[in-house]
C-alpha positions, 0 to 999 in steps of 0.5 A: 500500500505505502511503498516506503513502508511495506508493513505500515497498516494505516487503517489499524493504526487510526482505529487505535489512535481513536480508540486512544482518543475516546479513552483518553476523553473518557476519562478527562470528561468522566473522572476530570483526570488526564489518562496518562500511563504512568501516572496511572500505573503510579497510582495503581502501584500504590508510589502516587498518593494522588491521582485517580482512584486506585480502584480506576487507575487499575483498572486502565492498567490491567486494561493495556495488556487485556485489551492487547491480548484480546484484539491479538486474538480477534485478529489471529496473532500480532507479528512482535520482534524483541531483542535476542537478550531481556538485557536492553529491554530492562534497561529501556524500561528502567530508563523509560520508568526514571524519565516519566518520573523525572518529565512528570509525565509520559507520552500518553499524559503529555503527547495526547492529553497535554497537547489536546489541551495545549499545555506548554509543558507537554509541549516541550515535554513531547518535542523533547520526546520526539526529538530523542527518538529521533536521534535515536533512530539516527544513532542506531542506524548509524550504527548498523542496529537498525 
């Protein structure tokens, strides 16, 4: 379909960035909350004292991976890649966890509600995200990893 990306399937990922969308004003509109992950998985964790619910903010979280397994069995399976070693994954989502903490926020809470709602810091906060990945994708590129 798309020539420079042969496996891209733009019709999956609009009917995901909606169902984002809807979770994302459900929650804002329901509970008066912003639907950002890790905020979310805070709170559910018992690290953040505020927030959500804790009975809701589980709930979302135990949501993700339900909701994953169950569209991977509609659909008949999902291609995944991961490294050879759990090594790199760990230390990403070490790196992931420490950077959410320290941006007070994640690319969910900032790249989709911030930005709805044209907070500066998220603003910057997911300029810098981008900004990161691009130099990233660069680097590993350059670096034959890619």
């Amino acid at each position: 379909m798309l020539a420079a990306f042969p496996h891209a399937m733009p019709l999956e990922g609009l009917i995901g960035g909606l169902m984002i969308g809807v979770a994302a004003a459900l929650m804002l509109l329901g509970l008066g909350r912003i639907a950002g992950v890790s905020g979310l998985a805070a709170r559910a964790t018992g690290i953040a004292d505020s927030g959500a619910p804790r009975g809701i903010a589980t709930a979302f979280v135990i949501g993700l991976p339900v909701g994953a397994f169950l569209l991977s069995w509609i659909a008949g399976g999902i291609e995944t890649r991961f490294p050879p070693s759990v090594i790199p994954l760990l230390i990403g989502g070490l790196l992931v966890g420490y950077g959410t903490r320290l941006g007070s926020g994640c690319t969910s809470g900032h790249g989709v509600c911030g930005m709805s709602r044209l907070s500066p810091r998220s603003l910057i906060a997911t300029a810098i995200f981008m900004a990161s990945g691009f130099v990233t994708v660069a680097l590993m590129r350059a670096g034959g990893l890619l």
